[in-house]
VOMARFI-994817 format. One line per field, with one value per residue (C-alpha): x, y, z; residue in three letters. Coordinates in pm, 1 decimal. Example, Ala and Ser with C-alpha at 12.3 -4.5 7.8 and 13.67 -1.06 7.14 Angstrom:
# VOMARFI-994817
u = (1230.0, 1367.0) .
v = (-450.0, -106.0) .
w = (780.0, 714.0) .
rest = (Ala, Ser) .
//
This chain:
# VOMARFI-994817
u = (1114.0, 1042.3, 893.8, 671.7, 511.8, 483.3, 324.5, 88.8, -54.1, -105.6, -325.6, -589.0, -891.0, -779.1, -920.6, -682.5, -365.1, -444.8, -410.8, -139.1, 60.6, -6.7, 67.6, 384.4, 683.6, 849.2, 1168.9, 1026.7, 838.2, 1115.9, 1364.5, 1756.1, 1902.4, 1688.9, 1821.0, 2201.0, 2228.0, 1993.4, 2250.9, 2571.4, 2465.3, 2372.3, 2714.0, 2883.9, 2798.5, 3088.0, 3331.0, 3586.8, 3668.8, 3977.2, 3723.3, 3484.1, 3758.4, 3868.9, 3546.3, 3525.1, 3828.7, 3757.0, 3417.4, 3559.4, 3788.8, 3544.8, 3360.8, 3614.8, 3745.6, 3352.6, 3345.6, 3659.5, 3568.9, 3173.6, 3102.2, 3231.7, 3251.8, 3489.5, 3642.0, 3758.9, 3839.6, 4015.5, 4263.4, 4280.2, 4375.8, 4622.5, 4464.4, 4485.6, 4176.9, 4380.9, 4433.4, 4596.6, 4411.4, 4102.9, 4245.7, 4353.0, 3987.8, 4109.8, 4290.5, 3951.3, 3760.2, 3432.6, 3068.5, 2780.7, 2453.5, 2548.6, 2783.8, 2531.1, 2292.8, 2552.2, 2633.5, 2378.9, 2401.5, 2811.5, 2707.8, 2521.8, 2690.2, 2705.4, 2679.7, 2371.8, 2084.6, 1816.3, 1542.4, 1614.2, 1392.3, 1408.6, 1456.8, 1470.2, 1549.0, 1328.7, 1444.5, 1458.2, 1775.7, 1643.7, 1717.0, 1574.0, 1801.1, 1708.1, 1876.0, 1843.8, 1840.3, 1779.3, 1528.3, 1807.3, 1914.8, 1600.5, 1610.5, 1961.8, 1839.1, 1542.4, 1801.2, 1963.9, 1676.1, 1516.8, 1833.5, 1769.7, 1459.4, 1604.1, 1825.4, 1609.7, 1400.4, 1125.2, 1040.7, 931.0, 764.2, 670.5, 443.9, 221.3, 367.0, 168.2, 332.5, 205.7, 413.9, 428.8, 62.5, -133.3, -534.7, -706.2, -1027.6, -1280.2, -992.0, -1010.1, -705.5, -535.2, -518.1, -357.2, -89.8, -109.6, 233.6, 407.7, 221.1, 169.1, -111.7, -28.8, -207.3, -210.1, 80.7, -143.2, -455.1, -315.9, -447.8, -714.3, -992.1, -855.8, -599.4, -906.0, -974.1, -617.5, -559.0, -856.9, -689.1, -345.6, -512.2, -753.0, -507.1, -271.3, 22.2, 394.8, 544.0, 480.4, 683.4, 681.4, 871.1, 995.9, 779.3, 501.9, 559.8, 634.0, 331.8, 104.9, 293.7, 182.4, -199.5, -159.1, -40.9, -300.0, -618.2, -477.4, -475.0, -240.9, -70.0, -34.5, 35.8, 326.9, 652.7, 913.7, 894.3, 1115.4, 1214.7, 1398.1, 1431.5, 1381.6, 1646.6, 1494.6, 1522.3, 1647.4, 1303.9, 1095.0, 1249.0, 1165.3, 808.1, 778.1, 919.8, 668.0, 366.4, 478.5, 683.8, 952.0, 1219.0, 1231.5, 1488.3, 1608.3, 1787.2, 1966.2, 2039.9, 1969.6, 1801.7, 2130.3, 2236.3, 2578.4, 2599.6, 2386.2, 2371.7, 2154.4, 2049.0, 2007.6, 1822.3, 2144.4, 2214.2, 2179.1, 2478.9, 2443.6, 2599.0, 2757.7, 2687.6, 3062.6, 2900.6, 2690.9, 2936.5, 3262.9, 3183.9, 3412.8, 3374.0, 3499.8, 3694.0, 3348.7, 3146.2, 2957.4, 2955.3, 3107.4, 2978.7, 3080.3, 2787.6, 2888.8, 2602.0, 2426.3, 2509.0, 2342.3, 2449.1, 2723.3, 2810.6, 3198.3, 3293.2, 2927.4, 2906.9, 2576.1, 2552.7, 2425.0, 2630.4, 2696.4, 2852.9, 3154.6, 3187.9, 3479.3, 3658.6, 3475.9, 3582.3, 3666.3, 3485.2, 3349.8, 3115.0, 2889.4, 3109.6, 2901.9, 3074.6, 2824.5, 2676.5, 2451.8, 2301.8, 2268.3, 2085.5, 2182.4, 2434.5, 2186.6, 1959.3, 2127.7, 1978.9, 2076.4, 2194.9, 2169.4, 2511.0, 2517.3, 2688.9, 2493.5, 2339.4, 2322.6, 2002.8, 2146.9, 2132.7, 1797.5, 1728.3, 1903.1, 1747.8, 1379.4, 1471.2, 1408.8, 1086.9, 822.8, 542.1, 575.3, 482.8, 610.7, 788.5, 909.5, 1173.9, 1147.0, 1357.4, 1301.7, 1677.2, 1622.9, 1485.3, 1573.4, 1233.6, 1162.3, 828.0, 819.9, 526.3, 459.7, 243.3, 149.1, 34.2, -128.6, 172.3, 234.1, 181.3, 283.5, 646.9, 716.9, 623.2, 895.8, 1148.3, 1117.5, 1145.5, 1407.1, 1629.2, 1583.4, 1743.7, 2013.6, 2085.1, 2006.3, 2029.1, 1778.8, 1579.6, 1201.2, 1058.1, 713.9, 604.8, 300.0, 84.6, -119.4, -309.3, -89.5, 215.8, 237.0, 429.6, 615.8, 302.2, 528.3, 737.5, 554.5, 822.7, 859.9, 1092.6, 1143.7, 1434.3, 1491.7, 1601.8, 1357.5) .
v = (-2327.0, -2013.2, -1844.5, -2145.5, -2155.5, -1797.9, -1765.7, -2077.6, -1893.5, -1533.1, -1734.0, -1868.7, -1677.8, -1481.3, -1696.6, -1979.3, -1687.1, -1648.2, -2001.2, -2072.8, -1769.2, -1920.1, -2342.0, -2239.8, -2112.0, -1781.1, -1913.9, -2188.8, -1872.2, -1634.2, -1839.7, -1912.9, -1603.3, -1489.5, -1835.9, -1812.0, -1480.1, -1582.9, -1847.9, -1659.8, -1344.9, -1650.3, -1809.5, -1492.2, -1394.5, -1647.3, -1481.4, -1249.6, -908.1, -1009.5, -1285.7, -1045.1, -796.0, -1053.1, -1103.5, -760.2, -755.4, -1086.7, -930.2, -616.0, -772.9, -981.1, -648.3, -442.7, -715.6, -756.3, -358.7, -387.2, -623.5, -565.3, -134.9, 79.1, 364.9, 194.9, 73.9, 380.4, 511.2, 250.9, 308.2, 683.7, 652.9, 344.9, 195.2, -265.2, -401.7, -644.3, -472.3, -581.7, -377.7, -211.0, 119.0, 133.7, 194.5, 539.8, 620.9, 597.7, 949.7, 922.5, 833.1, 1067.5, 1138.5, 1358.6, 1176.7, 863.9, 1045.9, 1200.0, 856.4, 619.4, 411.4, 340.5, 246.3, -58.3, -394.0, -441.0, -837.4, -865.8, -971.9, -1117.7, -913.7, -592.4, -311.2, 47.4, 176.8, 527.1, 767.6, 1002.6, 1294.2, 1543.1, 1700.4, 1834.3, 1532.6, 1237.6, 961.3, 623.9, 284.8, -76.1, -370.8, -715.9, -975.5, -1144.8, -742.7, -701.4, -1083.4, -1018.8, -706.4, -867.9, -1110.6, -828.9, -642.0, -961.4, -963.1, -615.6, -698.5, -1010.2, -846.7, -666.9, -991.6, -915.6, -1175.2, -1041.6, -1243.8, -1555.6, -1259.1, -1021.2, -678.8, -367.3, -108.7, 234.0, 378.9, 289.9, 293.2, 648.3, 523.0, 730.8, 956.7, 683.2, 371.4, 236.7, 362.7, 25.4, -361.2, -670.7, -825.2, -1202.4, -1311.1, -1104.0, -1109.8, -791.0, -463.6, -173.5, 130.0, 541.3, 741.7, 1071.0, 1020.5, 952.9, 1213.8, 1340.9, 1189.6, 861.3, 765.0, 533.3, 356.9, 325.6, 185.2, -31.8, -214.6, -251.4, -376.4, -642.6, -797.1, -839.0, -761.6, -748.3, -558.5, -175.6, -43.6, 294.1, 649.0, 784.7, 1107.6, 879.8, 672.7, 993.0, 1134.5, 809.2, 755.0, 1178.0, 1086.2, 759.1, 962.7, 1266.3, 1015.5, 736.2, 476.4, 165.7, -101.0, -403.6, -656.8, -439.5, -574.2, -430.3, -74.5, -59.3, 250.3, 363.9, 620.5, 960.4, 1058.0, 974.5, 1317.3, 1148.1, 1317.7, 1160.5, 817.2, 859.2, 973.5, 629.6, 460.1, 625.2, 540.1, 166.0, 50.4, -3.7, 211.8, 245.9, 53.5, 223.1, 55.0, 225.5, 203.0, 335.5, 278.1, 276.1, -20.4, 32.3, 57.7, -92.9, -48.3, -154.6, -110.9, -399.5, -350.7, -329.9, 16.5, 321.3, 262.2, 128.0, -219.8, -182.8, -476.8, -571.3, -827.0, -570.2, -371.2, -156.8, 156.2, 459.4, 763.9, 1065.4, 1356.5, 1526.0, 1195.6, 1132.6, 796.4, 656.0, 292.0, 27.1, -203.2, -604.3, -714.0, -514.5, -739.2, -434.7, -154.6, -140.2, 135.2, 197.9, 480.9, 611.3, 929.9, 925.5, 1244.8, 1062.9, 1276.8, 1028.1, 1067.4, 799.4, 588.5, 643.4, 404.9, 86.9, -251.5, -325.1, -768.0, -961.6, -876.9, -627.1, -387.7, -90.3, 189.6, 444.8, 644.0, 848.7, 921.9, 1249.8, 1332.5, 1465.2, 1664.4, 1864.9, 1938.2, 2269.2, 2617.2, 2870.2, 3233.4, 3613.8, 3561.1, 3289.8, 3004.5, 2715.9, 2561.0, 2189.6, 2011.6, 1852.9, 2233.3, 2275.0, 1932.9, 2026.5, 2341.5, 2146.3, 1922.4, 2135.5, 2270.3, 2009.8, 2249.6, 2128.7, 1807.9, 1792.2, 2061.1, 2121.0, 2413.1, 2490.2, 2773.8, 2935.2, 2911.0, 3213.3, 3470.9, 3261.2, 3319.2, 3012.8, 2869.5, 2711.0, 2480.0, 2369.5, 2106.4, 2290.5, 2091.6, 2293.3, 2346.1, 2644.9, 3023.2, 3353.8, 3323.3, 3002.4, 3168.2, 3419.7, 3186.5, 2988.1, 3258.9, 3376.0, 3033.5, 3084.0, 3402.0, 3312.5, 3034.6, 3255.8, 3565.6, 3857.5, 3601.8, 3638.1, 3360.5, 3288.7, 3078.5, 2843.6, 2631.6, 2297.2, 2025.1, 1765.9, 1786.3, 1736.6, 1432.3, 1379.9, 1169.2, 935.1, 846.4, 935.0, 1091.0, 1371.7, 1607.1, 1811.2, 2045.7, 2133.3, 2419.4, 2455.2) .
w = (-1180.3, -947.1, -1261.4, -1338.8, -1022.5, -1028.1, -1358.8, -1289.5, -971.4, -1127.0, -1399.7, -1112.1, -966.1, -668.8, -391.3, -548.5, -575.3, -179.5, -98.2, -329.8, -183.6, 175.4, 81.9, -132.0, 36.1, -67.2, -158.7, -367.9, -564.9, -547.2, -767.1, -758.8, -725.1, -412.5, -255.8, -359.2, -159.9, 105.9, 158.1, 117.9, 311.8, 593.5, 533.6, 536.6, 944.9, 992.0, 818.3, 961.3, 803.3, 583.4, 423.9, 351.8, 206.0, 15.4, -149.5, -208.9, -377.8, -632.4, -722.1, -817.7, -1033.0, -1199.5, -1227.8, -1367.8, -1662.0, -1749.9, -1781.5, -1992.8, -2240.1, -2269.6, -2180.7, -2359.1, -2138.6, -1896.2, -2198.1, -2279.6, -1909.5, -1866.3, -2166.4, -2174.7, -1739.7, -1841.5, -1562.0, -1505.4, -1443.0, -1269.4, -922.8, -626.2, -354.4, -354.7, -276.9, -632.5, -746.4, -655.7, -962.8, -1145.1, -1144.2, -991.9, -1156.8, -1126.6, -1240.2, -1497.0, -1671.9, -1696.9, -1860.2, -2117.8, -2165.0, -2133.9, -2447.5, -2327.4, -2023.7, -2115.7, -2183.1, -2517.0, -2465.9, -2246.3, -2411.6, -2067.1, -2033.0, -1850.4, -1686.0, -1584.2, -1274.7, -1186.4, -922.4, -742.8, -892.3, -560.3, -701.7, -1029.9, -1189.3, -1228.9, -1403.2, -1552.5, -1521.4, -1592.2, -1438.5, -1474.5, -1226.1, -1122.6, -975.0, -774.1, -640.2, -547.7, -350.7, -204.1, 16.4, 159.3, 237.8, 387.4, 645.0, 701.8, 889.2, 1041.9, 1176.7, 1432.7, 1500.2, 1139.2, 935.3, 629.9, 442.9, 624.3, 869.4, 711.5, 723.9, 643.2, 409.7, 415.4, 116.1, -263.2, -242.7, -441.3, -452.2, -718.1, -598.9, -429.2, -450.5, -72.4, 120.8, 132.2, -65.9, -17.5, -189.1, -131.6, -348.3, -88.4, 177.2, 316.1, 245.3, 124.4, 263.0, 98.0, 279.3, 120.9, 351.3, 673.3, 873.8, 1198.0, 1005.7, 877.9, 1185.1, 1332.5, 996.7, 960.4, 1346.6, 1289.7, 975.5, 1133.5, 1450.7, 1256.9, 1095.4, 1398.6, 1208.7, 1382.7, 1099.3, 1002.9, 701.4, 568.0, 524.9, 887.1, 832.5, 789.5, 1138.2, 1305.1, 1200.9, 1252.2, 1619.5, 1679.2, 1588.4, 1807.7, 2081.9, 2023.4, 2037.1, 2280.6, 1965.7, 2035.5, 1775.1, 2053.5, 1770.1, 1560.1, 1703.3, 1390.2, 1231.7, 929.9, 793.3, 471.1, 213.5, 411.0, 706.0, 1064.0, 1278.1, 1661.9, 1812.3, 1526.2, 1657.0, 2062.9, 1937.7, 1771.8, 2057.2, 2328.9, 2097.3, 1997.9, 2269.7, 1975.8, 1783.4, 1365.0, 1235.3, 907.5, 587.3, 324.0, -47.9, -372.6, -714.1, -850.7, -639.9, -534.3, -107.0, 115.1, 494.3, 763.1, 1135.3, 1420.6, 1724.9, 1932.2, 1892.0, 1641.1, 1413.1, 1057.2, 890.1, 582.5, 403.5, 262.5, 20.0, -173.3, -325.6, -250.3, -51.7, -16.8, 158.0, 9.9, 212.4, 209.7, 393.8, 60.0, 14.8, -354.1, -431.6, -726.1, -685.3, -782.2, -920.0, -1200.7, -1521.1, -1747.4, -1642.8, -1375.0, -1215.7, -1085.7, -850.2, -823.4, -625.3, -496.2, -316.6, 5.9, 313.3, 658.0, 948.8, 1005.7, 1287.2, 1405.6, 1597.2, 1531.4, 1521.7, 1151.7, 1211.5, 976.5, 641.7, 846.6, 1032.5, 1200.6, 1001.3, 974.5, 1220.0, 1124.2, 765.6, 760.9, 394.9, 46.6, -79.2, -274.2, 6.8, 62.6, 100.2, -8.2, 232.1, 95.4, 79.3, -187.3, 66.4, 131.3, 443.9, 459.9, 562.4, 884.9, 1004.7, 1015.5, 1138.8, 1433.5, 1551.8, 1444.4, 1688.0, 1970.8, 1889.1, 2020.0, 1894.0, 1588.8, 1458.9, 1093.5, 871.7, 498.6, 352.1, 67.8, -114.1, -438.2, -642.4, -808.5, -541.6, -223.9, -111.3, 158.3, 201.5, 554.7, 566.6, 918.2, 1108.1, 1448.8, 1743.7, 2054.2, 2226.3, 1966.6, 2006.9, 1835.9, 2002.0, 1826.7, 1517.4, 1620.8, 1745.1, 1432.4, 1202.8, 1407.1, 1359.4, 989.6, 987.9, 1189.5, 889.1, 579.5, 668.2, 492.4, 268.2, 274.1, 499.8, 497.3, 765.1, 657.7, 886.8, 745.8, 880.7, 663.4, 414.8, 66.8, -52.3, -379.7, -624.5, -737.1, -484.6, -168.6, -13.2, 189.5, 84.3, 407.2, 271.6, -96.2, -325.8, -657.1) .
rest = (Unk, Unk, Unk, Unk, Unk, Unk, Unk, Unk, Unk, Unk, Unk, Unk, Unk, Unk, Unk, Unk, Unk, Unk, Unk, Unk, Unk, Unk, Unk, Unk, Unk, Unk, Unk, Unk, Unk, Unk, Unk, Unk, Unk, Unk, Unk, Unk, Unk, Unk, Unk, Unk, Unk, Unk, Unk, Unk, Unk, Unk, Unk, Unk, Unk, Unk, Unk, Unk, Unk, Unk, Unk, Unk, Unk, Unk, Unk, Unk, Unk, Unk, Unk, Unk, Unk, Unk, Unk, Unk, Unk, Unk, Unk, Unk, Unk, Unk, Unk, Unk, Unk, Unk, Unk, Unk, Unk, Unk, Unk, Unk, Unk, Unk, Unk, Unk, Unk, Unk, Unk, Unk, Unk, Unk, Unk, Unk, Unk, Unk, Unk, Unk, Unk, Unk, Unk, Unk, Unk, Unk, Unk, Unk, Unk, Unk, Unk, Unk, Unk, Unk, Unk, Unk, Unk, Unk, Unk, Unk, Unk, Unk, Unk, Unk, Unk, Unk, Unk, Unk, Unk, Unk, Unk, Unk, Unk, Unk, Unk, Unk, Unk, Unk, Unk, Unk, Unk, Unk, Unk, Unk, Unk, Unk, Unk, Unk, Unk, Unk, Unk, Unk, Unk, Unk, Unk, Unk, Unk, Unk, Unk, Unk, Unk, Unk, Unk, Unk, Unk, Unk, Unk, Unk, Unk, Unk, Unk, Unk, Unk, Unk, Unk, Unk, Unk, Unk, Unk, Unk, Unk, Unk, Unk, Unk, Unk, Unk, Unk, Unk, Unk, Unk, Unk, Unk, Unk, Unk, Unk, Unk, Unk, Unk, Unk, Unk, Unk, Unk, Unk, Unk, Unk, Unk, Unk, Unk, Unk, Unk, Unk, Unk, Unk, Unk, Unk, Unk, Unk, Unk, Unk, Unk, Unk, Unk, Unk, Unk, Unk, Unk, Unk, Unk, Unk, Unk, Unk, Unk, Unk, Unk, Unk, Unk, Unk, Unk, Unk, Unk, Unk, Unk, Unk, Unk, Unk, Unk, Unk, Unk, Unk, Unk, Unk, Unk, Unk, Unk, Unk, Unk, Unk, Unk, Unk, Unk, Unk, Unk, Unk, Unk, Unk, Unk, Unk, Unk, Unk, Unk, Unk, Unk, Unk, Unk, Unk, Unk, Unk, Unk, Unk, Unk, Unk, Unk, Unk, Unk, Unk, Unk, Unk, Unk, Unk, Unk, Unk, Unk, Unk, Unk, Unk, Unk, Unk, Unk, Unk, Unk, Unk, Unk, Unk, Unk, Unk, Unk, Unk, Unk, Unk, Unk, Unk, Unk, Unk, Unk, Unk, Unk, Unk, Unk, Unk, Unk, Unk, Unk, Unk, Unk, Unk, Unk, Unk, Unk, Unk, Unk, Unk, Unk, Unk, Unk, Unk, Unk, Unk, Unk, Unk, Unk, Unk, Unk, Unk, Unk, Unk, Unk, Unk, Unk, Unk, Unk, Unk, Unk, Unk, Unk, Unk, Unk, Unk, Unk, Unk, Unk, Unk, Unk, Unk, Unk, Unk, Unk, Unk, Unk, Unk, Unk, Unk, Unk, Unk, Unk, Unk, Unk, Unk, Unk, Unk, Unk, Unk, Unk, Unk, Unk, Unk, Unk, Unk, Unk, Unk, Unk, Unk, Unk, Unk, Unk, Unk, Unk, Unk, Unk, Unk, Unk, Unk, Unk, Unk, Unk, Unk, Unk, Unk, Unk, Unk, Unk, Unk, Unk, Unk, Unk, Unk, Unk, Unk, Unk, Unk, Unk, Unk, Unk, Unk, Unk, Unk, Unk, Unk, Unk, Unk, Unk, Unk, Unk, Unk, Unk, Unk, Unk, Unk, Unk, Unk, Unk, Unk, Unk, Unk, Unk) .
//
């Protein structure tokens, strides 16, 4: 039915699409799926924590049997560990070796259920640690994700797609494309995270502001460096409410920049392309949600976070190391499906540098010292593998002199030791073209 109405609508002139889009309520358009989970994840606030194991534990078995008799790369696991699909507790998941990146793309073709015939698409990851892998997925995937996301934003007081929201990411206009367009179905506009900058922050401000719109979505690089602009030319957002944040780590200073130019904090989500953990923040405090109902989340003895997502019909994925380092919260009150057991996500694994020495410094580290220096706006590391070289591409703002040239290069040192640092001042940053990202630290 959802598809029907969907693919009656894209087939009218777009003054009809924009009406249609406005008349016709998103979950009527967004089809059975979106509404199952929209309704469990509703019914599941009532649940207490054993319920919500519980699930856990039933989906994973459903997962693991389905792996067992339709992939046959957990087919074989399975049999050459002797290990029954059939388990009692989900700490047995343990006896399984983990899932990463490499091993999917040595074995792609195994990974894919040899029964599935829907439709499925690709999805693929960014590629920031050398490698970028490629998936699949089916619609019913991306609906699936689309309810938790949605209760993401409810849950610090957005409503996503009943008001417009302006995006400014997943947007890269070509030479003379206008910096932003509209996208009716979802309701929101989409504006170029590449252009924002001294001489665009007033066309930029004027959009936002003409459209009155509550909700601002984008990288938190991007809303750091809008809320610096704001700041630097007295510009004001009185209609955004919600700023919703994902994909990038949000440094604590970036955060109480935001909150001095908008009157409101970020409020971050996380997840991956591959699907498997999901996690969200509320407007009650810092801490992140796991979401219990999204998949099985363990935390190995180094804080990288191992997911076995329940839903992916195509291509599941078991175990899935996904390099993503956090900071437990320790101490928290294990209650009901959304128990605040994350503190702090803290980055990648592979966003290490490397010393003269060989050993590696974690991203985190520099974070920390960056925090302190307000005479810089934004910042990127990167490092040559090969001859450790570092180029240090900085934003300066006019609190900066010649000793915070020193004092930075001095901090670098201190971290990697006799590496050649070159210290590199820009108006604006580079972001990755196709995602949009900015990488601040990575090793090339």
């Amino acid at each position: 039915m959802a598809s029907t109405i969907k693919l009656l609508i894209n087939n009218q002139p777009n003054f009809i699409k924009k009406i249609a889009y406005k008349v016709i309520p998103f979950k009527h358009r967004y089809g059975k799926k979106y509404n199952e989970f929209k309704l469990l994840i509703d019914q599941s606030k009532k649940w207490s924590y054993d319920e919500s194991i519980n699930y856990q534990l039933i989906k994973t078995k459903e997962l693991l049997n389905y792996c067992k008799d339709n992939v046959p790369y957990y087919t074989n696991l399975f049999k050459t560990h002797g290990f029954d699909t059939n388990i009692k507790d989900l700490s047995e998941l343990k006896n399984l070796p983990f899932l990463t990146k490499d091993i999917i793309i040595e074995n792609f073709e195994n990974l894919i259920s040899k029964n599935f015939y829907k439709k499925s698409y690709k999805m693929y990851t960014s590629g920031t640690t050398g490698k970028r892998l490629t998936l699949l997925g089916t619609d019913d995937l991306f609906k699936i994700e689309c309810a938790f996301i949605e209760n993401s934003y409810l849950d610090h007081g957005a409503k996503l797609y009943s008001d417009h929201s302006i995006w400014i990411r997943r947007y890269s206009p070509n030479e003379g494309d206008p910096i932003f367009f509209n996208d009716y179905e979802l309701n929101r506009s989409y504006m170029s995270a590449f252009h924002l900058n001294d001489d665009t922050i007033f066309s930029y401000v004027e959009y936002i502001n003409k459209t009155k719109t509550k909700i601002l979505v984008s990288y938190p690089s991007t809303i750091y460096y809008l809320s610096i602009l704001c700041l630097k030319y007295n510009l004001k957002l009185p209609y955004v409410k919600h700023i919703h944040g994902a994909s990038e780590v949000c440094l604590p200073q970036w955060n109480q920049t935001i909150i001095e130019a908008f009157g409101t904090p970020i409020r971050m989500h996380y997840g991956q392309v591959e699907k498997v953990s999901f996690a969200h923040q509320d407007m009650l405090d810092d801490n992140y949600k796991e979401n219990l109902l999204y998949g099985f989340t363990e935390i190995d003895k180094n804080n990288i976070i191992v997911g076995t997502g329940f839903y992916n019909e195509v291509m599941p994925l078991i175990r899935y190391r996904t390099n993503d380092i956090i900071e437990v919260n320790d101490g928290v009150n294990l209650d009901g499906a959304f128990p605040k057991t994350i503190k702090n996500i803290l980055g990648r694994n592979g966003d290490m540098l490397l010393t003269d020495k060989n050993s590696y410094v974690p991203a985190v580290n520099f974070y920390s010292f960056m925090s302190k220096f307000e005479e810089v706006d934004l910042f990127q590391i990167v490092q040559k593998k090969e001859t450790k070289e570092v180029n240090f591409y900085i934003v300066p703002n006019f609190r900066f002199t010649n000793n915070t040239e020193i004092e930075l290069n001095n901090e670098m040192v201190n971290r990697l030791g006799n590496v050649k640092i070159n210290i590199i001042k820009k108006n604006s940053l580079d972001r990755d073209k196709n995602s949009s990202k900015l990488k601040t630290v990575s090793l090339v």
